[in-house]
N, C-alpha and C positions, 0 to 999 in steps of 0.2 A: 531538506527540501525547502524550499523559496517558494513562498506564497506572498501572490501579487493580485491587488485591490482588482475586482472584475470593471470596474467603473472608471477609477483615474488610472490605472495601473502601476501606481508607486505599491510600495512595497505594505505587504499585513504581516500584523504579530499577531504570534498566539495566543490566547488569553487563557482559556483551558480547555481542555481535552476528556472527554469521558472514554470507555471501552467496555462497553454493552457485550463484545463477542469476542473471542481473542483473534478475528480474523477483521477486525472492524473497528473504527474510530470514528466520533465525533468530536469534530474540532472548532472553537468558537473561535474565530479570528476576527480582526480587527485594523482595519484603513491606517498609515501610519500620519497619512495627510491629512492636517485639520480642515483645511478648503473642505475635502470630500466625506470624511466621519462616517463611512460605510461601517458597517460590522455584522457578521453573521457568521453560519454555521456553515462547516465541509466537512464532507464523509470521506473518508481513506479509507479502502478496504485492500485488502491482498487478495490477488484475483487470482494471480496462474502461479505457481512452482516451476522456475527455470533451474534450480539445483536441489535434489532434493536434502534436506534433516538431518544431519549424522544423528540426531537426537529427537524423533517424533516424536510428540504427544498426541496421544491416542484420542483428543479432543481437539482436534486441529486438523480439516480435511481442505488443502486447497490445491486444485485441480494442476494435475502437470499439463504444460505446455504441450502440444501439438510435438514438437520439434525434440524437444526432452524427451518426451517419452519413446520418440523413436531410437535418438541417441542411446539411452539407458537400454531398451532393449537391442540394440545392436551392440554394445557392450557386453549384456548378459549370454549375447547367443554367441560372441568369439571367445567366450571364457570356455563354454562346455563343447564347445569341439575339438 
């Protein structure tokens, strides 16, 4: 992913990253432009499931897609006919 300064728009590095949730990051980034010298923090999080896990963990609930879940259940109901 490519993270770009909110202010000059030249490019940010990561500086580092914590993970408070396994659905969830914070991220300290960093302006790559001396001119501009911005730096703070962005959250990532994982919002929606458009495929799901061959391997769930059981501490891990992120919501399917609208569209997935229809898919997956139209998959599931041409298996058992």
């Amino acid at each position: 992913m490519k993270i770009y300064c909110p202010h000059c728009k030249e490019g940010a590095i990561t500086r580092t990253s914590k993970r408070p949730a396994p659905v969830f990051y914070e991220v300290y980034a960093q302006c790559i432009s001396p001119a501009c010298g911005w730096a703070g923090k962005i959250y990532v999080e994982f919002a929606t499931t458009t495929v799901p896990s061959r391997t769930p963990s059981p501490a891990v609930d992120i919501p399917l897609e609208p569209k997935s879940r229809r898919e997956l259940l139209e998959q599931l109901m041409a298996n058992y006919q």
